[in-house]
N, C-alpha and C positions, 0 to 999 in steps of 0.2 A: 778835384776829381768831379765827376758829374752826376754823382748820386743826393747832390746835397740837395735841400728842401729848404727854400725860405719859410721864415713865418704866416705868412701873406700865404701860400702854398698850401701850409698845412691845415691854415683853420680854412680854407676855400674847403679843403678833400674833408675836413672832420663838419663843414656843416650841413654839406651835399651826403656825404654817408649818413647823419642822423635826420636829413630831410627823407632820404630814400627809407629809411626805418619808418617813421614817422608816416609815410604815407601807406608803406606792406601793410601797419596798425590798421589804420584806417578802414585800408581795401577788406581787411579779415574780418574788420567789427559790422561791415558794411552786408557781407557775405552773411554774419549770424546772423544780423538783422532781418534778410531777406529768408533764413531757414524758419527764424520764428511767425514769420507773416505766411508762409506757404505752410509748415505745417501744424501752425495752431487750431486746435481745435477744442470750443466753447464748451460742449459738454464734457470734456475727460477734466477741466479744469474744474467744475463746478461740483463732480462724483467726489474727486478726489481730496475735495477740500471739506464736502459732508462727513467721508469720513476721518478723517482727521479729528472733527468735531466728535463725534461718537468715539473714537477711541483717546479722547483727553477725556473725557466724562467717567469712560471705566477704566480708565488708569489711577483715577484719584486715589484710590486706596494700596496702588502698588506705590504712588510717588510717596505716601508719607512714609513705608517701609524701608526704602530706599535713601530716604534723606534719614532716617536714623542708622541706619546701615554707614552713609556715608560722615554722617558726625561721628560713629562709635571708631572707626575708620584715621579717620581725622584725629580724633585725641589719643589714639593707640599711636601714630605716627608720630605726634608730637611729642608722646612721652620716651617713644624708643632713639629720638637722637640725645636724650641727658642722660648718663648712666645710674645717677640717683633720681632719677624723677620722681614724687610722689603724687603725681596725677591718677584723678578719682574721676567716675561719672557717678555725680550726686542728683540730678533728674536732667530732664531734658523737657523743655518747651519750648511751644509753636510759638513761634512770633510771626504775627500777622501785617 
């Protein structure tokens, strides 16, 4: 019948389909590239990375809250998959 497809056939069609992929990639990454040079702009970069800085300075004292929140968290989970677990929180330290 004449629907058949040599081998020589198929890898010609599957490497020209993953060339045509391969270059749409390309063409799109090419396109971001050209969005980030048109619309960058030096000072929204420079605000928003001060404050970043200023809000990790006064978060210090919510993250150590938080990391015992998520230890107390952590060992309640680990005890509720044994049916008899006898897991205790006997203290808790910073390891630096």
């Amino acid at each position: 019948m004449g629907n058949e497809i040599s081998l020589m056939e198929a890898l010609l069609i599957t490497v020209s389909s993953m060339t045509i992929v391969f270059i749409a990639l390309y063409g799109i990454c090419i396109v971001l590239q050209l969005f980030k040079v048109l619309f960058y702009k030096e000072g929204q970069v420079n605000s928003s990375s001060s404050k970043k800085a200023a809000a990790a300075s006064s978060n210090d004292e919510i993250d150590e809250e938080e990391k015992l929140i998520v230890a107390l968290a952590a060992s309640a989970m680990a005890g509720a998959e044994k049916p008899n677990s006898r897991f205790h929180i006997k203290n808790i330290t910073r390891i630096k």
